[in-house]
FINUDO-402065 format. One line per 4 residues: number of its first residue (from 1); for each residue x negated, z negated, y negated of N, C-alpha, C, O. Coordinates in steps of 0.02 Angstrom, whole numbers, plus 50000, padded with zeros to 5 digits. Layout:
N
NUM) X Z Y X Z Y X Z Y X Z Y  ...
end
This chain:
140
1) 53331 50238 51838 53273 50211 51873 53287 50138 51890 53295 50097 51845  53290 50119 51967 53308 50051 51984 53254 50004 51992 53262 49943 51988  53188 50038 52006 53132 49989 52012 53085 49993 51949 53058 50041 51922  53084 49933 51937 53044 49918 51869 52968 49922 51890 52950 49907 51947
5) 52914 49949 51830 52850 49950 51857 52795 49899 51904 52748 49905 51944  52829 49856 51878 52781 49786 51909 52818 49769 51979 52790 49748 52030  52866 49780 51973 52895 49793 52063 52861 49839 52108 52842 49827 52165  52857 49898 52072 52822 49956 52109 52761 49927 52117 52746 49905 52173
9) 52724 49922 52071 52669 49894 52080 52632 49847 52148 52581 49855 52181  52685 49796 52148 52681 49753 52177 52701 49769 52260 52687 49734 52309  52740 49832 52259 52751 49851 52345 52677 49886 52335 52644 49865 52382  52641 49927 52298 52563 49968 52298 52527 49902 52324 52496 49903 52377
13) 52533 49840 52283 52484 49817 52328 52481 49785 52395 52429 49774 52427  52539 49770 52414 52574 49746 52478 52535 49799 52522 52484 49782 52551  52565 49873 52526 52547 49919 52552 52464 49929 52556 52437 49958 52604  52433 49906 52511 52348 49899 52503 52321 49854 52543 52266 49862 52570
17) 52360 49801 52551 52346 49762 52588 52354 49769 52677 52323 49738 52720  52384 49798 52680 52413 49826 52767 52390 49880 52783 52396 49902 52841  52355 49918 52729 52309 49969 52723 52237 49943 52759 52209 49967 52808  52215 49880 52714 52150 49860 52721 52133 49818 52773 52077 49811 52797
21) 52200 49780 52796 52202 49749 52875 52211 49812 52940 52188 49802 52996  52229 49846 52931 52230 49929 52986 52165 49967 52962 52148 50005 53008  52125 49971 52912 52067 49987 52930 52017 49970 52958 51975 50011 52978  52012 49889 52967 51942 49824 52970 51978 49829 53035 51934 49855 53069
25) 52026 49823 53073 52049 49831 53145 52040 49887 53157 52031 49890 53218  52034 49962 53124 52002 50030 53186 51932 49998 53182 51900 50000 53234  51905 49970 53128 51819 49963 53132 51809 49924 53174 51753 49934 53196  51843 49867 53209 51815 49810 53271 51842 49864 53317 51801 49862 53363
29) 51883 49908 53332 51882 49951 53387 51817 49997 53396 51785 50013 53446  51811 50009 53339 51763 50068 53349 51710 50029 53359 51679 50052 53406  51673 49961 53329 51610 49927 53368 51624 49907 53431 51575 49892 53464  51675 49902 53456 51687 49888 53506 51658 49950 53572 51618 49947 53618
33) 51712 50014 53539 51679 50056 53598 51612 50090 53581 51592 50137 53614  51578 50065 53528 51489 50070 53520 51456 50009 53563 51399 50018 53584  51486 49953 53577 51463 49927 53627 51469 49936 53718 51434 49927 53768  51549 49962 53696 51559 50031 53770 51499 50053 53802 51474 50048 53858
37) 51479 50090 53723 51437 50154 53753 51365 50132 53777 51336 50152 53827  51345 50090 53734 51293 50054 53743 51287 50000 53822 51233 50002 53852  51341 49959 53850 51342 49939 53880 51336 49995 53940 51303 49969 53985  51351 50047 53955 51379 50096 53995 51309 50172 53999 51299 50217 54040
41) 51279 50155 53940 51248 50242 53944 51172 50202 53915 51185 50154 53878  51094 50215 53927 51049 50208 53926 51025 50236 53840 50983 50209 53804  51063 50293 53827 51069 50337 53777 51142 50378 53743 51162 50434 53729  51164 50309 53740 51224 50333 53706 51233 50394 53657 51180 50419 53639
45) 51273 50414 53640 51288 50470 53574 51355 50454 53550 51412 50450 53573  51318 50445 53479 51387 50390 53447 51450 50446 53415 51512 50443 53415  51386 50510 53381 51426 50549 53327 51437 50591 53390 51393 50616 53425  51517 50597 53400 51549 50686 53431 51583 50694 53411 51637 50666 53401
49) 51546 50765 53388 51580 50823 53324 51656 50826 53375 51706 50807 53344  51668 50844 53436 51716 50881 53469 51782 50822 53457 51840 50844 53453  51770 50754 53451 51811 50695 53447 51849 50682 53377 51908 50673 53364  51772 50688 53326 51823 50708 53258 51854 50749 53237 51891 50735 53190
53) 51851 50833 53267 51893 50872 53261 51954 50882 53288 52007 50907 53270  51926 50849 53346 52017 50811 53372 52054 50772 53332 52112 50783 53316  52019 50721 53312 52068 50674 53277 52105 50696 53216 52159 50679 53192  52046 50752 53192 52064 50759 53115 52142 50818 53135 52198 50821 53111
57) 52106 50860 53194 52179 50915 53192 52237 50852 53192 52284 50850 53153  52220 50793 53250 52315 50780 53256 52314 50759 53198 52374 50755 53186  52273 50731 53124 52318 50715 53070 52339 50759 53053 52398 50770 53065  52306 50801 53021 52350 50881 53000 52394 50888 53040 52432 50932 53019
61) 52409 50870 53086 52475 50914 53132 52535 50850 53107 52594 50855 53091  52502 50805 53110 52577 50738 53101 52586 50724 53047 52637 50693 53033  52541 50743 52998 52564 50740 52918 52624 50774 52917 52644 50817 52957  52664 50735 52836 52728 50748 52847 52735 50743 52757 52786 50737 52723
65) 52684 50748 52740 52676 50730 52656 52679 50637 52630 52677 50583 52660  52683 50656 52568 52669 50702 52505 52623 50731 52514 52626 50791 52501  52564 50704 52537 52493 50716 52528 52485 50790 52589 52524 50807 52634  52436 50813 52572 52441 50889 52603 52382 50866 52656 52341 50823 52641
69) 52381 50913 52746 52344 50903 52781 52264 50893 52768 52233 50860 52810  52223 50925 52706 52169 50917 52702 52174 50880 52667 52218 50868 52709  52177 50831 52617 52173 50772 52575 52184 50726 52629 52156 50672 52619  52218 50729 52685 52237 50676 52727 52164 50674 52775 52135 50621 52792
73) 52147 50728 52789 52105 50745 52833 52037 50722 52815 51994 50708 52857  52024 50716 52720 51961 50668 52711 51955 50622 52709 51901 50592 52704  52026 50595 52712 52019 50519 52712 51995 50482 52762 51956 50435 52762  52034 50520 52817 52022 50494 52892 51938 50524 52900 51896 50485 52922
77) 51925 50573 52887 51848 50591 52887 51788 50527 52853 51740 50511 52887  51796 50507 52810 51790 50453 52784 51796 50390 52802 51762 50345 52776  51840 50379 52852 51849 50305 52903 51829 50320 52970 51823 50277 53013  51819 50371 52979 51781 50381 53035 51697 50366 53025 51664 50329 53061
81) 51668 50413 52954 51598 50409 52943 51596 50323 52942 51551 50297 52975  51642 50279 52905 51616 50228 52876 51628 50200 52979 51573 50188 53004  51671 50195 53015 51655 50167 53090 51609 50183 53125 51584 50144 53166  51586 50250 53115 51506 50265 53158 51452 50204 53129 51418 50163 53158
85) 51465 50222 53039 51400 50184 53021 51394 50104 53078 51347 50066 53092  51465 50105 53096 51441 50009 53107 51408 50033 53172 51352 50007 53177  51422 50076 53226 51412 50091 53293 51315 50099 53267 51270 50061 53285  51310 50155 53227 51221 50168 53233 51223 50204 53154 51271 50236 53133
89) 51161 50191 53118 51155 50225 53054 51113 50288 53080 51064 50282 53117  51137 50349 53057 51129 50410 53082 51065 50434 53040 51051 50397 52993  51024 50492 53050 50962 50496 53022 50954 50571 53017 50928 50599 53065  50977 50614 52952 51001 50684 52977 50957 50718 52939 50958 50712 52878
93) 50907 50764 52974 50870 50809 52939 50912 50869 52915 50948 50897 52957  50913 50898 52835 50911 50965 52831 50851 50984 52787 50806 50953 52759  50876 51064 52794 50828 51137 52777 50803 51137 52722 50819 51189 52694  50762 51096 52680 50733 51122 52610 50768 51052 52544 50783 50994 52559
97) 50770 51081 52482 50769 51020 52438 50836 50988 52443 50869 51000 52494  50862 50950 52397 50931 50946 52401 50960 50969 52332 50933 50974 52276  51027 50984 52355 51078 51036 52355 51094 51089 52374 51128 51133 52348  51060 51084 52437 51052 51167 52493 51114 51160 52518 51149 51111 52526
101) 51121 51222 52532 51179 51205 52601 51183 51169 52647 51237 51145 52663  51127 51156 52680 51119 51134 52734 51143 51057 52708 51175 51021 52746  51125 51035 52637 51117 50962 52629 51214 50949 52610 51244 50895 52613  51235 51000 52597 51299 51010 52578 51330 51019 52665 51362 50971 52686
105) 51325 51048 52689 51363 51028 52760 51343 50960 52789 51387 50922 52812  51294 50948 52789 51293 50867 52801 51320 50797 52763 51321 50738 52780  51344 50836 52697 51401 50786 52666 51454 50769 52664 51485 50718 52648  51472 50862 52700 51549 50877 52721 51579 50838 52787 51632 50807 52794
109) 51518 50852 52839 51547 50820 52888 51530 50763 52927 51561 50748 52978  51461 50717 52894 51446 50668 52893 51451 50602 52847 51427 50548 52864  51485 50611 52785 51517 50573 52737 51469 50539 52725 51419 50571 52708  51463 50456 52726 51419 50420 52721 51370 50395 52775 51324 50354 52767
113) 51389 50432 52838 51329 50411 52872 51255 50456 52909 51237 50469 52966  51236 50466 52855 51168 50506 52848 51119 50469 52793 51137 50428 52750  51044 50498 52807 50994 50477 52773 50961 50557 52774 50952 50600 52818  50948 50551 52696 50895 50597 52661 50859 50594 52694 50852 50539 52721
117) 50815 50648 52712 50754 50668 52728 50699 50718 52708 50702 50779 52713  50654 50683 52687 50600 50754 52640 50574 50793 52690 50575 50781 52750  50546 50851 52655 50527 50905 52693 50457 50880 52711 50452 50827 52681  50411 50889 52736 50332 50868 52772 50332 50924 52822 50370 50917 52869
121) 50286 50992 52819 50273 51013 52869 50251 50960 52913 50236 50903 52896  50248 51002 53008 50228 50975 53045 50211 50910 53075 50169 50892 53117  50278 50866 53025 50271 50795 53055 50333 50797 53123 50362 50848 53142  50341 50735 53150 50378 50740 53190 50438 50706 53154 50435 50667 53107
125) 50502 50734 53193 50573 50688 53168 50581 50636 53188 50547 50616 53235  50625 50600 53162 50639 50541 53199 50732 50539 53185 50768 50489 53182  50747 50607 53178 50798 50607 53145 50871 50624 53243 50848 50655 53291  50912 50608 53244 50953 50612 53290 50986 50652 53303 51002 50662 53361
129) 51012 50699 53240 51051 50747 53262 51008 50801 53185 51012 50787 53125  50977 50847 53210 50938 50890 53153 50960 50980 53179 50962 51016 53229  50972 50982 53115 50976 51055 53111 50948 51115 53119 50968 51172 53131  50882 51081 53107 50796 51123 53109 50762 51090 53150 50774 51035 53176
133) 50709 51133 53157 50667 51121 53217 50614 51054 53185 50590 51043 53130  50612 51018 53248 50601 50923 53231 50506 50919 53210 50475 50867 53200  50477 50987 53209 50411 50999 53185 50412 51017 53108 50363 51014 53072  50490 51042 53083 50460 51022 53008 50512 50986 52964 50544 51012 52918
137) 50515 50912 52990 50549 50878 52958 50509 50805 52985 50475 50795 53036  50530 50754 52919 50507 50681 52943 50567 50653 52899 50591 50674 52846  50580 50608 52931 50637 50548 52919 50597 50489 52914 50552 50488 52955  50599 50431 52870 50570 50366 52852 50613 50333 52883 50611 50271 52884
end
């Protein structure tokens, strides 16, 4: 063994560091084209499902290891949720209490950018992208 631990170490944090300067640079891109959209559309739409499933296939396709295409694939799922949040904080109704499914697919593929919402018959939503019909859900 030629590299001693605190060497290793010390390229981990190098690498942490060029990690954390290439993330805070996709996030000024991504406010950037939230100001795109905003500058450009009356009613922008920040979250498209069809864009992150693009992105996420080409990681899975260009992964090359160690790490296996779905571990790679949450990560990037994960830096995507955290770049929407800066674009708009999202407001996502689901179906009933939590730990439903419904509240479980909205964790899967919205990460951190969603807000709980209680059930209230017959109020109105205020929620952006809802699963159920916007008469029996309310968002605060």
């Amino acid at each position: 063994m030629t590299d001693s631990l605190d060497n290793l170490r010390n390229q981990i944090d190098e690498l942490d560091q060029k990690l954390q300067d290439l993330l805070n640079e996709r996030a000024t891109l991504a406010h950037k084209v939230a100001e795109v959209k905003t500058a450009t559309d009356p009613n922008p739409v920040f979250y498209r499902p069809e864009r992150e499933a693009q992105v996420l296939r080409r990681v899975k396709e260009r992964n090359q290891g160690p790490l296996d295409g779905e571990t790679m694939a949450r990560f990037f799922r994960e830096v995507m949720s955290a770049c929407l949040a800066l674009e708009q904080r999202m407001k996502v109704a689901f179906l009933g209490p939590e730990g439903t499914f419904t509240q479980q697919a909205a964790l899967k593929h919205l990460v951190m950018r969603w807000k709980a919402c209680r059930w209230v018959p017959s109020m109105k939503s205020s929620a952006k992208w809802n699963p159920v019909p916007p008469t029996t859900v309310w968002c605060q």
